[in-house]
C-alpha positions as MATLAB code, in Angstrom:
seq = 'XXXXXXXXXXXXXXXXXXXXXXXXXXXXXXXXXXXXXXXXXXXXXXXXXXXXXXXXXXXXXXXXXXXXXXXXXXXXXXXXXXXXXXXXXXXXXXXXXXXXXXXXXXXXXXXXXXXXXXXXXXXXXXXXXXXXXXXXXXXXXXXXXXXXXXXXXXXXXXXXXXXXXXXXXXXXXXXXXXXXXXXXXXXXXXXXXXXXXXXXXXXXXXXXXXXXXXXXXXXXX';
ca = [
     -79.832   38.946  -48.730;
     -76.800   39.205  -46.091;
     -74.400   41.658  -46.632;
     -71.030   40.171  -47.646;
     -68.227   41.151  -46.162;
     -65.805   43.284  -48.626;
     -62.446   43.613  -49.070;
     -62.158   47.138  -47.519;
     -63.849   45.547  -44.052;
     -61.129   42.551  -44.237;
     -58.226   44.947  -44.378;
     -59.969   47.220  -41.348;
     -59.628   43.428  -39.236;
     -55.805   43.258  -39.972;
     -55.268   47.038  -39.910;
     -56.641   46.587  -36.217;
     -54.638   43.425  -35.436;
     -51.106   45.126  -36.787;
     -50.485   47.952  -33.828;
     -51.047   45.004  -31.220;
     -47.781   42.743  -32.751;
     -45.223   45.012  -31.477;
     -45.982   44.628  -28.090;
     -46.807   41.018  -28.337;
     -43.118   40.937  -29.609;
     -41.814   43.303  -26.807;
     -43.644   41.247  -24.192;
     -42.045   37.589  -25.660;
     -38.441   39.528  -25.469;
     -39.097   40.263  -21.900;
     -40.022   36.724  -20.972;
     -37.197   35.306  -22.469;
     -34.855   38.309  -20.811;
     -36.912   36.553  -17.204;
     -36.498   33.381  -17.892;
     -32.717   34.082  -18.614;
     -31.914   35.663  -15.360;
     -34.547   33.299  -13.511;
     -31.908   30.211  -14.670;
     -28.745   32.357  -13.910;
     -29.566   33.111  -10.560;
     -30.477   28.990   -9.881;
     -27.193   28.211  -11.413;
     -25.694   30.733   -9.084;
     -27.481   29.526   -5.659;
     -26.672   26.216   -6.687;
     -22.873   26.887   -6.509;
     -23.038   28.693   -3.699;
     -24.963   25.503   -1.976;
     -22.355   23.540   -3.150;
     -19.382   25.454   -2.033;
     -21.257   25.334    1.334;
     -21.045   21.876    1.359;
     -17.732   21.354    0.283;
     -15.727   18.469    1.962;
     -12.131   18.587    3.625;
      -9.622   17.604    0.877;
      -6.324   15.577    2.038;
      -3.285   13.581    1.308;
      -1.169   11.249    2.828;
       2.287   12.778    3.633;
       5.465   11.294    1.972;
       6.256    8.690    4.141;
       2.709    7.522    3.932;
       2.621    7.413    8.212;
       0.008   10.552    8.628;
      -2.411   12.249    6.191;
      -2.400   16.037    6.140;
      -5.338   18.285    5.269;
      -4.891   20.052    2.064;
      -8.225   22.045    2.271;
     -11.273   22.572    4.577;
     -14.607   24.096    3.793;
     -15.909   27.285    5.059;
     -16.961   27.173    8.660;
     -15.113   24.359    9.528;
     -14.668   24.511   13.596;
     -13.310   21.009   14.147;
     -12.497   17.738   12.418;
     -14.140   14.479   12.794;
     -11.596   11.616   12.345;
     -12.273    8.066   11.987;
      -9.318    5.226   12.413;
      -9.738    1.631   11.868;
      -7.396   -1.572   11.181;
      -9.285   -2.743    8.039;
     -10.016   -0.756    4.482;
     -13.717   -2.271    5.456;
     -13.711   -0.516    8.725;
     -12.679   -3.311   11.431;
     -12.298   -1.969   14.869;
     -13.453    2.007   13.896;
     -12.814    4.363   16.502;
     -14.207    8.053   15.879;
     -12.004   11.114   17.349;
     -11.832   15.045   17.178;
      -9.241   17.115   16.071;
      -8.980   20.937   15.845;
      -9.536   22.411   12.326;
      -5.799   23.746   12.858;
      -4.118   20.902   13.168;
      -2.899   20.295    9.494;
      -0.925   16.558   10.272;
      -2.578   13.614   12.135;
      -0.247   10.312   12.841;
      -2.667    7.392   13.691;
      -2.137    5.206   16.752;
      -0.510    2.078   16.583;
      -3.347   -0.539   14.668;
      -4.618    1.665   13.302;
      -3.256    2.379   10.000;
      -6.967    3.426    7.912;
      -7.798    7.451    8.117;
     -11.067    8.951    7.130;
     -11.357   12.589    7.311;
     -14.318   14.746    7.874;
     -15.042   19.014    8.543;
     -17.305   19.904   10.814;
     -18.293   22.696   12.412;
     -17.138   23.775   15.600;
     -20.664   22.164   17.694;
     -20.127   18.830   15.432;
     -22.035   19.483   12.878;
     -20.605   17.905    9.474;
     -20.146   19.747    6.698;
     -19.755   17.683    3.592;
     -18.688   14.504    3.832;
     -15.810   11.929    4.386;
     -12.851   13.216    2.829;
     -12.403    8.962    1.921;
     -10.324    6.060    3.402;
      -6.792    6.137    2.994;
      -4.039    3.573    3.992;
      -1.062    4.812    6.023;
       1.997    2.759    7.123;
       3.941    3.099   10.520;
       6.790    5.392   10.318;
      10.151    3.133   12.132;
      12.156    5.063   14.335;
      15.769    5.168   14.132;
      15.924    2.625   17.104;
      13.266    0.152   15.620;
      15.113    0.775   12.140;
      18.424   -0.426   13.708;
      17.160   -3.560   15.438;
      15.793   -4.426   12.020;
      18.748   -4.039   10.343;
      20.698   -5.639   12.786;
      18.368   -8.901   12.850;
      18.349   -8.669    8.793;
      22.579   -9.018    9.340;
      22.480  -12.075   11.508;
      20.054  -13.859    9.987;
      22.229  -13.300    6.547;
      25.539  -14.115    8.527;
      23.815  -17.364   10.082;
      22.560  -18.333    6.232;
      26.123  -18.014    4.999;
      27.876  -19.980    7.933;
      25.545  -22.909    7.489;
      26.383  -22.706    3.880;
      30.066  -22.706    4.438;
      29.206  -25.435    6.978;
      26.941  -27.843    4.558;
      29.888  -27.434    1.811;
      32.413  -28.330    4.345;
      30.246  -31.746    5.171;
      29.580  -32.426    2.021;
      33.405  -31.827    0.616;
      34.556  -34.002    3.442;
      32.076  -36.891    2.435;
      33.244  -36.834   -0.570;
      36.873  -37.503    0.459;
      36.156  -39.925    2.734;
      34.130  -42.443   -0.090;
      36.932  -41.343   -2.887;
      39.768  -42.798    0.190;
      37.604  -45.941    1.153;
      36.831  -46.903   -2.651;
      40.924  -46.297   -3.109;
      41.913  -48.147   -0.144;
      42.609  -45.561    2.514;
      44.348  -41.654    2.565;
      47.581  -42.190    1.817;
      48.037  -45.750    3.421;
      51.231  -46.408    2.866;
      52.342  -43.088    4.589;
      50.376  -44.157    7.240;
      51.586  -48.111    7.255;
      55.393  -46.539    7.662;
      54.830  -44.757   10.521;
      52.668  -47.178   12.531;
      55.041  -49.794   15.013;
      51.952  -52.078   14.652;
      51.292  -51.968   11.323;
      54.837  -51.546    9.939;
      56.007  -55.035    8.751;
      52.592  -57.140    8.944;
      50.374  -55.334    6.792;
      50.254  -55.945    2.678;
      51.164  -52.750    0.190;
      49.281  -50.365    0.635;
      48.297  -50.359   -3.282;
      46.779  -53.772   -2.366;
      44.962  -52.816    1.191;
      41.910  -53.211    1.890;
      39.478  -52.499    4.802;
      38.917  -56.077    5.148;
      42.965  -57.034    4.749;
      43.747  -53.947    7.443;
      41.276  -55.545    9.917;
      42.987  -58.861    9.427;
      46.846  -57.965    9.682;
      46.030  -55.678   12.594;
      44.448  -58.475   15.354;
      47.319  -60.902   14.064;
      49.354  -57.756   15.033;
      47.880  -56.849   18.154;
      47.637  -60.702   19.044;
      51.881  -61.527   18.328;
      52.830  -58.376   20.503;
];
């Protein structure tokens, strides 16, 4: 009959299984300790890629006519610029600026910016720094034509004000005199060597009485 294993050959099996777990352990530790410095040293090339690639940071001054560069990325030689009359890139006209020129004013029409490093054979590094607005700065001669054109065109409003008032005011007297019978007719019968002596009261005048009177008037003399 086959032997059967006994107890005392069972515990010889684990007995030679037991000095073999320490290393196993030792060997999982160092793994991890790997696989640890394996993921720090990715996390640390990958921010050092992406501080390579950095883009040029900027801002528009405080006028809003020029943008200024705030930052540029390492190795930055030159600056691409791009200036257009639309936010959607009408008309876009690329230029070069050196990396030390900090302000940049663009030329008349052309009021959109984009900024861009590069290095100092035109390669870019990064990208565009983003579209941004800017608005004319006036000079003190163009500010003083507007102002002056903003006074006469509120000087003009006002006289042609006074003027329509003036019209209208005088309108108004002249209906008020006609549905009364005149301004001040009898003053004006007094005083008149044609009128004085042919005409009715003046309380009773009319336009069509006055018209009357006067050609028997101007017919007698």
């Amino acid at each position: 009959m086959p032997n059967k294993p006994t107890s005392n050959g069972g515990d010889r099996r684990w007995l030679a299984v037991l000095p073999d777990m320490p290393a196993r352990r030792t060997s999982l530790r160092s793994f991890s300790l790997c696989g640890a410095l394996a993921a720090s040293l990715l996390i640390s090339l990958s921010s050092a890629a992406s501080a390579s690639t950095a883009s040029i940071t900027d801002r528009l001054t405080t006028d809003r006519s020029a943008l200024e560069t705030v930052s540029l990325p390492p190795g930055t030689g030159l600056v691409k610029v791009a200036v257009m009359k639309t936010m959607t890139g009408e008309g876009i006209i690329y230029k070069t600026i050196a990396a030390t020129q900090v302000r940049y004013v663009p030329p008349a029409g052309y009021p959109v910016v984009d900024l861009q490093a590069a290095t100092s054979t035109g390669t870019p590094i990064g990208g565009w720094a983003g579209r941004r607005l800017t608005a004319a700065a006036e000079t003190k001669q163009q500010i003083e034509e507007r102002e002056l054109k903003e006074r006469e065109a509120r000087e003009k409003a006002e006289r042609e004000a006074r003027e329509r008032e003036e019209r209208e005011h005088m309108s108004a007297s002249m209906r008020v005199g006609l549905d009364a019978g005149g301004w001040d007719w009898a003053s004006a019968v007094k005083e008149s060597p044609v009128l004085s002596g042919t005409c009715a009261p003046a309380t009773a005048i009319t336009t069509a009485t006055l018209r009357c009177n006067c050609s028997r008037a101007t017919a007698s003399h």
